[in-house]
C-alpha positions in Angstrom: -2.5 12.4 9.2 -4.0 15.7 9.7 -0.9 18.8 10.1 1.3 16.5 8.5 3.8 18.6 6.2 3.9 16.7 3.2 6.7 18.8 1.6 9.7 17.5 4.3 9.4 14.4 2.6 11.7 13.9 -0.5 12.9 10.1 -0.2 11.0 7.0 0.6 12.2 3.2 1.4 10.2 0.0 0.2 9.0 -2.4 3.4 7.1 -5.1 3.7 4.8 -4.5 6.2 4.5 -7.5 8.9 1.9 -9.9 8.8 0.6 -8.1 5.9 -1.1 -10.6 3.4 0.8 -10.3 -0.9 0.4 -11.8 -3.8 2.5 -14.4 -6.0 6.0 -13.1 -6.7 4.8 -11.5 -10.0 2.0 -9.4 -9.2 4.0 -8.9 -5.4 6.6 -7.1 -8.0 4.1 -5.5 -10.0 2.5 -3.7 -7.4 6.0 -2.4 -6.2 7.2 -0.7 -9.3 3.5 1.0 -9.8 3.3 2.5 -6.2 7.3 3.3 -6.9 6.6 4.9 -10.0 3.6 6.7 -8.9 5.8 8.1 -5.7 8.8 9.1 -8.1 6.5 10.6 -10.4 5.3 13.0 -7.9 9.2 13.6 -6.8 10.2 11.5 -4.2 13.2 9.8 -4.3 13.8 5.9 -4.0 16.5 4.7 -1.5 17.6 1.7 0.2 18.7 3.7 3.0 17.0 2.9 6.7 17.4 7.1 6.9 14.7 7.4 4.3 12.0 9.8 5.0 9.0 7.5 4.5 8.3 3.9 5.1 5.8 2.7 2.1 4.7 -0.8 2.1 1.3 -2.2 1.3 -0.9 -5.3 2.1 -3.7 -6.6 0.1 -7.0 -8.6 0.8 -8.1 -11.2 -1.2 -11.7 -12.7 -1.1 -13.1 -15.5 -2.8 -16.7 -15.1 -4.2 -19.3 -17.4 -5.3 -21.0 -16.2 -8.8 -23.9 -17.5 -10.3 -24.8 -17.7 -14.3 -28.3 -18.8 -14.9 -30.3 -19.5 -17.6 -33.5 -21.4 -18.7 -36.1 -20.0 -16.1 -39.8 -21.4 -15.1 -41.4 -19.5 -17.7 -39.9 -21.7 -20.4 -41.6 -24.5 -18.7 -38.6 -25.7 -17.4 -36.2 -25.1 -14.4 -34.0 -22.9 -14.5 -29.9 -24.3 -14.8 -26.9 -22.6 -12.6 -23.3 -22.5 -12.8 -21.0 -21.3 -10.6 -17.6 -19.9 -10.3 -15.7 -18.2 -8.2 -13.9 -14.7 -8.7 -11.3 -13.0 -6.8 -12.5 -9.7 -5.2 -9.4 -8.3 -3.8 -8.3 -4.7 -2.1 -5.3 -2.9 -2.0 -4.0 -1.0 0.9 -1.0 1.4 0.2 0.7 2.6 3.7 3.2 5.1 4.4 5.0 6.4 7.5 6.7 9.3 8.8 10.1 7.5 9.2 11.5 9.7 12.3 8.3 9.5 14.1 7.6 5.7 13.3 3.7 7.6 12.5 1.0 6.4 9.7 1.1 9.5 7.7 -1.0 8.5 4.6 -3.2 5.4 3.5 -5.1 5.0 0.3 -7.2 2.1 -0.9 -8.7 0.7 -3.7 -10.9 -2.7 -3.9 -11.1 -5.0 -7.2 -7.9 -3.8 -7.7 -6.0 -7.6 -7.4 -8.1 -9.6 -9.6 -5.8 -12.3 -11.5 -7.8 -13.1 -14.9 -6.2 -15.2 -18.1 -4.9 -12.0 -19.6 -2.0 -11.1 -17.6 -1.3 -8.0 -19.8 -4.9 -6.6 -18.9 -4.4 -7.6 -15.3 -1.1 -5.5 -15.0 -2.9 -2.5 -17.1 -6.0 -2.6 -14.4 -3.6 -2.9 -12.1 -1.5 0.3 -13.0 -5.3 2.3 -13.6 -6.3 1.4 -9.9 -3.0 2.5 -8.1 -2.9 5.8 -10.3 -6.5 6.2 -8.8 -5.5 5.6 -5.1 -2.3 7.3 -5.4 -4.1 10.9 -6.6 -4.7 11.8 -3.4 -0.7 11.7 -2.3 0.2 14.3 -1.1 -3.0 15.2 0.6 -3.5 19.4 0.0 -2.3 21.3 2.9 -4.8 23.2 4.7 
């Protein structure tokens, strides 16, 4: 939000935003402690309080995609063969409110972002990378 004073806000509280779409339990909690770390990293202050300064929740998109492996072609003198199988393309959406003024005050996004592979330990890393990534931008530069 434009004219927004970033620097009155020093604690935030954890919400779940309604009729916002989340993950399994796991990545639900995985996402949590990155945005929490990424917040307290740049010094805000965690509370449980409903007097918290911020409101931060988040929702995510998931879409399910159709891809296509081919191989053989016409020019083998043959038809071509397809497989399919279907990915995850999913976006993030980080939210956070002025508190007092029940206001939207900041929103970042990031797409692929929630993309459950095999490799849970790769997922979480990507995971981590991609909020880092939306989160730079928090606090927006006062102008």
């Amino acid at each position: 939000m434009p004219g927004t004073n970033f620097a009155q806000f020093h604690t935030f509280k954890w919400v779940t935003i309604p009729g916002g779409m989340h993950p399994n339990q796991i990545v639900d909690q995985e996402i949590q402690n990155s945005v929490v770390s990424q917040l307290t990293g740049k010094g805000l202050t965690q509370t449980t309080a409903d007097n918290a300064d911020l409101y931060v929740g988040y929702q995510v998109g998931v879409v399910q995609e159709k891809q296509w492996n081919a191989f053989g072609g016409w020019g083998w003198g043959g038809m071509a063969q397809a497989t399919s199988s279907t990915i995850n393309v999913g976006t993030l959406v980080v939210d956070i409110y002025d508190a007092a003024n029940k206001k939207l005050v900041w929103t970042g996004r990031a797409t692929k972002t929630v993309n459950p592979g095999k490799n849970q330990q790769k997922d979480l890393e990507h995971l981590n990378k991609a909020i880092e990534k939306l989160m730079k931008d928090y606090p927006p530069p006062m102008k």
